[in-house]
Residue, then its C-alpha position, 0 to 999 in steps of 0.5 A: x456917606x456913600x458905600x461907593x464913589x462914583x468916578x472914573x475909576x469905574x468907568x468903563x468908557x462904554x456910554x450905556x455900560x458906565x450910565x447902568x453901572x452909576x446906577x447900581x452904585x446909586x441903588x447900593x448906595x440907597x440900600x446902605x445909607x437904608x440900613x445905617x438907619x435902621x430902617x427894616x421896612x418895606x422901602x427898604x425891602x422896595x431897595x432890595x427889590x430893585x437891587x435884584x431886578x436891576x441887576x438882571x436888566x444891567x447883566x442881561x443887556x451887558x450879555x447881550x451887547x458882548x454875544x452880538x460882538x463875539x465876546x471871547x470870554x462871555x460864558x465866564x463872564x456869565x457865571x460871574x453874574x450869576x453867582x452874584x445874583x443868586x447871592x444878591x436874591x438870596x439875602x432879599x429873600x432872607x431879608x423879606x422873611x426876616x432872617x437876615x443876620x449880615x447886614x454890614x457883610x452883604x455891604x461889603x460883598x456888595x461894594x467889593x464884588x461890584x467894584x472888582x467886576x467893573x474894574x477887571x471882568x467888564x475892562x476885559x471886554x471894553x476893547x472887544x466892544x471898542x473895537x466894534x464901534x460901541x461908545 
């Protein structure tokens, strides 16, 4: 069973945006259904892997869209996003070294920040962005 249903409660109506956000739902999905099995091995360490580095492309490009559209509220929107991924790097790099305790916690933090962002922070901006003509 997935950690996170992909639906319109998570869409944003920015075409881009909601196809990055669908698949960072995909890569928890893949990271939780890697755990339930207890796989502590390199695909999963690869999920790890692509968790982080996805996260940085999705967050880099959805700054870059809000800066080019004079997004009011872009510097906290910015410090969301790095604290998520200073968190998100932190368990992969605990994980890699094989000290990670909080598997069923990271799920959680994982799929409540993701859901809570998208739901109120990235809605924030979607009027700004509509607005200026991005679908």
């Amino acid at each position: 069973m997935p950690l996170i249903t992909w639906g319109p409660q998570l869409e944003t109506g920015i075409a881009s945006i909601d196809a990055q956000h669908k698949r960072l739902v995909d890569i928890i999905n893949e990271l939780n259904e890697g755990l339930a099995a207890g796989r502590r091995d390199e695909s999963l360490g690869a999920a790890f892997d692509e968790l982080v580095d996805y996260t940085v492309v999705h967050f880099t490009f959805e700054e870059k869209l809000l800066e080019g559209n004079d997004y009011d509220d872009l510097e906290n929107h910015r410090r969301e996003h790095r604290v998520f991924t200073d968190q998100i790097k932190m368990d992969r790099d605990n994980f890699k070294a094989g000290i990670w305790e909080f598997e069923q916690k990271f799920l959680d933090y994982l799929r409540g920040w993701l859901i809570n962002h998208i739901q109120s922070t990235d809605r924030a901006y979607v009027p700004t962005l509509k607005e200026a003509g991005v679908d």
